[in-house]
N, C-alpha and C positions, 0 to 999 in steps of 0.2 A: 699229497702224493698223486700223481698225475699216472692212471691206469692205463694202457692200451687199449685200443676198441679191439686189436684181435684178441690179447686175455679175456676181455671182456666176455667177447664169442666164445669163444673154446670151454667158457665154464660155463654159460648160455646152453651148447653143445652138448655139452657132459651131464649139466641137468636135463635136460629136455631128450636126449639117449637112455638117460637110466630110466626116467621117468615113462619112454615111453615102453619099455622093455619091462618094467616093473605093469603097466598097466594092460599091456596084452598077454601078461605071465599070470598076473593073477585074474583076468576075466575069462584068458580058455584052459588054463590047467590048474586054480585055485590049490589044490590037494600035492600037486607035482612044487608046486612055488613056495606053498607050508613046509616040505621037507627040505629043501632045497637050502633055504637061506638060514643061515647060522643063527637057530638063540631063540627062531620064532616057534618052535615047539615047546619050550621052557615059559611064553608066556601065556599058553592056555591050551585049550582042546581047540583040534579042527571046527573051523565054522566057514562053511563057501560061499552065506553070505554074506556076513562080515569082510570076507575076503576081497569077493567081487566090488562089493561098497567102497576101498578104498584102492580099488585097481581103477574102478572108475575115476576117484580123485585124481590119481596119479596120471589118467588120462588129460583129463582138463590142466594139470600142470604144464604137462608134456607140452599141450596146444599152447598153450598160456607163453610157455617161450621162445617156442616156434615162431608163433605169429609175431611175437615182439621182436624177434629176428628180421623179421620181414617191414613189418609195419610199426616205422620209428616213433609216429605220432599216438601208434599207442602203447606203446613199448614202457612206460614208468610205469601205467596202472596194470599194466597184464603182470611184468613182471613183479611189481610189489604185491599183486594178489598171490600172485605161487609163492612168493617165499615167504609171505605170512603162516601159510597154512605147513610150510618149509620148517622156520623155526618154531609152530607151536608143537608139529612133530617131534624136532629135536629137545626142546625145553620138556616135553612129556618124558624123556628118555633119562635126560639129566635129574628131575623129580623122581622117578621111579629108583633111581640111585641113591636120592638126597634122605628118600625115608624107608630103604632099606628093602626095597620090592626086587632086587637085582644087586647085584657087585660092582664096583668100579671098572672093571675089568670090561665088562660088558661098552662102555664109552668106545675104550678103542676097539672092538670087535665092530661096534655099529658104526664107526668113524666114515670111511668110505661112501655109507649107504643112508646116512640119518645126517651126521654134523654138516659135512662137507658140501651137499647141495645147500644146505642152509645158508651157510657161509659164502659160497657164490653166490646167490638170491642174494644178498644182502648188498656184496661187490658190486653186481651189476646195477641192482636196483639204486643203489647211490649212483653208479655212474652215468646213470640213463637220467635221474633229478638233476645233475650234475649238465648233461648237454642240455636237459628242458630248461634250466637257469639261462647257458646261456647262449638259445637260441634266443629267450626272451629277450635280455639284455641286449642285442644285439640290434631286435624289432622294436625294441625300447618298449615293452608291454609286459602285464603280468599273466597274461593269457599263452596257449600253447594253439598255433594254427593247426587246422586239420588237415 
């Protein structure tokens, strides 16, 4: 299945938007972003900085797409690093269901904001291994030029 580079972008866009709105929500209003978003009072008490700790991740993701937007040649690794940290977010989410820590329910409520960048990460980051193949092939080498 041969993906588009604008799909590609657009979901590029959408993580690296949420992400970066997630990480300037929870570094200046920590307490405002705890109420805010659905489900996250039901997993523990207020903590800001816990909070800020993974406002900062979400900053570095944020960049992490951004720049791979921009900067082709290093566009697999930046974006395979976010969505690493992407799907062990969502896989913590789907475990928290598997033994009972939360409802099923909860899946689709976090869908928008936990699965679905995962699942782009994923999209694009194949698609981007996908051009590094074959630019290689191309240069007839198994290296990626800078």
């Amino acid at each position: 299945m041969q993906v588009s580079r604008y799909i590609v972008y657009g979901m590029v866009g959408f993580n690296t938007l949420l992400a970066a709105w997630l990480s300037l929500h929870m570094l200046y209003d920590p307490e405002g972003w705890y109420y805010l978003v659905p489900g996250v009072t039901d997993t523990g008490m207020f903590n800001q900085h816990f909070i800020r700790d993974i406002g900062i991740i979400q900053g570095f993701i944020a960049l992490a797409f951004a720049i791979g937007l921009w900067k082709p040649s290093r566009r697999l690794e930046l974006w395979a690093g976010a969505t690493l940290w992407l799907i062990a977010h969502a896989t913590f989410h789907l475990w928290e269901v598997a033994v009972g820590i939360c409802s099923a329910s909860v899946l689709i409520r976090d869908f928008p904001a936990v699965s679905l960048p995962a699942i782009f990460g994923i999209i694009a980051t194949l698609w981007a291994a996908r051009q590094v193949a074959g630019i290689s092939a191309r240069q007839g080498t198994t290296t990626i030029q800078a």
